[in-house]
Kinemage of the C-alpha trace (Angstrom):
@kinemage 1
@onewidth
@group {chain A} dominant
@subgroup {mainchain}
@vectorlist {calphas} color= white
{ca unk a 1} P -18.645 1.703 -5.072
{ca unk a 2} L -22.388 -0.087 -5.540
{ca unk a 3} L -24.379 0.366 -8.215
{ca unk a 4} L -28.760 0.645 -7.763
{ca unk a 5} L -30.072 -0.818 -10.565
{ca unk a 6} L -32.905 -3.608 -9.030
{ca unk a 7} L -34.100 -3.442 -5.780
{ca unk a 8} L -32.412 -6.475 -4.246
{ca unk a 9} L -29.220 -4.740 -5.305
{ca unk a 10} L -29.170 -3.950 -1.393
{ca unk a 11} L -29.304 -6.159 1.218
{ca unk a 12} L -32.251 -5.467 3.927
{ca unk a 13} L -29.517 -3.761 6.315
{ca unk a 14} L -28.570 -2.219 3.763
{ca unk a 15} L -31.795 -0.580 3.058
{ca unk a 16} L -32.693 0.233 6.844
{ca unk a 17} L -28.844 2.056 6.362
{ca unk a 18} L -30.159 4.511 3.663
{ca unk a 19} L -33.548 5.275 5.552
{ca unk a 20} L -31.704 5.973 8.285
{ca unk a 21} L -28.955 8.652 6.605
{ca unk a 22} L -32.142 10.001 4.968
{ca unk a 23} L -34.078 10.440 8.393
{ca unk a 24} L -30.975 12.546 10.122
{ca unk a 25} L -30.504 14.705 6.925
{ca unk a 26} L -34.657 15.210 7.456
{ca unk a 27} L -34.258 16.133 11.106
{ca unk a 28} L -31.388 18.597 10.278
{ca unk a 29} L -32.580 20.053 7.535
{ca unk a 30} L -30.138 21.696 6.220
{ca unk a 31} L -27.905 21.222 3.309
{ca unk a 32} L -24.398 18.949 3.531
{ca unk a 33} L -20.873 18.157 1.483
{ca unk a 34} L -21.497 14.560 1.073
{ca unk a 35} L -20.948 15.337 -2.536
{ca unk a 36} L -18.894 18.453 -2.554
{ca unk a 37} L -16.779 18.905 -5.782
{ca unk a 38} L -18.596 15.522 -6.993
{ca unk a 39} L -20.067 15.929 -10.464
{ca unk a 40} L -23.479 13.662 -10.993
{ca unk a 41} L -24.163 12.682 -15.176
{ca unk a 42} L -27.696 12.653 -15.549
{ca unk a 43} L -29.729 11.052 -18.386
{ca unk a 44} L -33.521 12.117 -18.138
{ca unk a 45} L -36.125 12.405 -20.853
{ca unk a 46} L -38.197 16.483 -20.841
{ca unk a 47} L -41.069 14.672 -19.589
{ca unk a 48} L -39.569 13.888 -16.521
{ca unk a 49} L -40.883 16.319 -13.674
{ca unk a 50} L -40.655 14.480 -11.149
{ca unk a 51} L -38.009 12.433 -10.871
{ca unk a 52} L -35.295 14.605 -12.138
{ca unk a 53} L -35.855 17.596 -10.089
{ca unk a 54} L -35.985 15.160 -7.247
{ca unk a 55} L -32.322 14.155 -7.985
{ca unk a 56} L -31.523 17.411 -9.327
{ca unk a 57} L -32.324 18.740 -5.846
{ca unk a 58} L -31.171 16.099 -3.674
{ca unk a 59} L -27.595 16.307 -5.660
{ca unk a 60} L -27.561 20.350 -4.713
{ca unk a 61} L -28.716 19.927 -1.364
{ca unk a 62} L -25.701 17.577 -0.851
{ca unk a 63} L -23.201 19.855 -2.247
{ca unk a 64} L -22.940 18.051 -5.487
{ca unk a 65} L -22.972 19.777 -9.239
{ca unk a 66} L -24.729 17.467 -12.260
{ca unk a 67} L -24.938 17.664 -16.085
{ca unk a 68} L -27.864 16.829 -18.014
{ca unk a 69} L -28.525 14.936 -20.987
{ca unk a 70} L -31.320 13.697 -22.559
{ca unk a 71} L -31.229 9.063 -22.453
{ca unk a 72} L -31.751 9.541 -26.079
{ca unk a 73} L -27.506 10.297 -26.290
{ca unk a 74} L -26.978 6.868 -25.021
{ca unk a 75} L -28.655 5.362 -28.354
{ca unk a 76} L -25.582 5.503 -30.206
{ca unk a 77} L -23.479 3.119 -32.543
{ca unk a 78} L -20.685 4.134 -30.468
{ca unk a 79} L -20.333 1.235 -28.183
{ca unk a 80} L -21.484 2.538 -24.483
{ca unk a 81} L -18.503 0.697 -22.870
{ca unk a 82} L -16.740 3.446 -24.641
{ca unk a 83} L -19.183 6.128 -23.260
{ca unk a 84} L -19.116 5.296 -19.891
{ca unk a 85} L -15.263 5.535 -20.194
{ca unk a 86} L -15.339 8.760 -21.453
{ca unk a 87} L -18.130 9.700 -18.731
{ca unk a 88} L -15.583 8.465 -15.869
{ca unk a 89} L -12.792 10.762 -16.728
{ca unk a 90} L -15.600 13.936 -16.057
{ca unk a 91} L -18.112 12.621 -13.502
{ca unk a 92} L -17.923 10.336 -9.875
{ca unk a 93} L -21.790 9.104 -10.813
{ca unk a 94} L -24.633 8.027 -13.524
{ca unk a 95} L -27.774 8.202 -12.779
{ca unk a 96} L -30.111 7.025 -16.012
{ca unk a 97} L -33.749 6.816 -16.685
{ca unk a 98} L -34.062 4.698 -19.752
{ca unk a 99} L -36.857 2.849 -20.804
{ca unk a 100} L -33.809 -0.293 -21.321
{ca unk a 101} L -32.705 -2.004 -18.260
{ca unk a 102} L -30.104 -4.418 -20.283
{ca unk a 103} L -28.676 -0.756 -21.254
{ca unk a 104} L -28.620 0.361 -18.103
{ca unk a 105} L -27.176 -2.868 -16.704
{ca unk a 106} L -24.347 -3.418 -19.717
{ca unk a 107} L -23.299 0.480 -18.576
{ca unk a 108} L -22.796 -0.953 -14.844
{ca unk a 109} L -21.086 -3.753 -16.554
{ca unk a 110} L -18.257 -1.596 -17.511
{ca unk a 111} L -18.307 1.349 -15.297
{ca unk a 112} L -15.807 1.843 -12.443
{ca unk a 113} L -18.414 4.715 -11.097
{ca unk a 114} L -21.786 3.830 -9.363
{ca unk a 115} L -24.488 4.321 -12.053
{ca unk a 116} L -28.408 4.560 -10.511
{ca unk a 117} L -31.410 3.264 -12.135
{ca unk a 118} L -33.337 6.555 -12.029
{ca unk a 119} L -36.769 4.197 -13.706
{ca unk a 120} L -36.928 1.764 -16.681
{ca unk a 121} L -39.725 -0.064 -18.652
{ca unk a 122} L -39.960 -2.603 -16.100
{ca unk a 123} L -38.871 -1.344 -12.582
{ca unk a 124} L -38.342 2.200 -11.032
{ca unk a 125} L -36.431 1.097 -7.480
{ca unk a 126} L -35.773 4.604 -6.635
{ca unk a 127} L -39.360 5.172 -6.233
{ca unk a 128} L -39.811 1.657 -4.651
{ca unk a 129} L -37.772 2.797 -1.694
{ca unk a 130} L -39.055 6.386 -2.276
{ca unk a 131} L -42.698 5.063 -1.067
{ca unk a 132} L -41.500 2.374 1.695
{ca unk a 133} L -39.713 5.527 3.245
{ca unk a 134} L -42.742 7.426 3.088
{ca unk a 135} L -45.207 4.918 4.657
């Protein structure tokens, strides 16, 4: 289990790994079960076009299912240690768009599932890899 929350969360093989797995799924082009009976916790604002219905569709085309909330749920008193407990009983992944990385980063903290940085305030490295893949 790794989380993605910066960029250098992945070592350079690492990287050419993922652009790899993501250039045979291109050349087969068809749908897979790498995330069959997986359920995928989403956090994304309305506004986001983009992004989520990138994830949205990459999660279906793998076979996975996801729930949606908006990031506003995770500004709580209740302390998100507690919510990312909860969230591991129902769900095998977080992926969060949150304009607060230390949020994002205290959820990793504590969270026995891989949680993705789906874009803060100050990075996005989904989209980073996103646009090395594409050029």
């Amino acid at each position: 289990m790794k989380h993605f929350l910066h960029l250098n969360d992945f070592s350079k093989q690492e990287i050419i790994h993922i652009f790899e797995l993501a250039d045979k799924l291109k050349a087969n082009n068809e749908e897979c079960d790498w995330l069959k009976r997986k359920t995928i916790v989403l956090f994304f604002p309305e506004s986001s076009i983009r992004t989520r219905a990138s994830f949205e569709k990459g999660i279906k085309m793998l076979g996975g299912d996801t729930i949606l909330f908006p990031p506003e749920t995770l500004d709580k008193k209740e302390d998100i240690k507690d919510v990312i407990g909860y969230l591991e009983n129902w769900a095998d992944m977080v992926i969060v768009r949150h304009k607060d990385l230390s949020l994002i980063e205290y959820m990793a903290e504590h969270s026995h599932i891989p949680i993705i940085n789906a874009m803060t305030a100050v990075n996005h490295p989904c989209e980073i890899l996103t646009d090395v893949l594409v050029y």
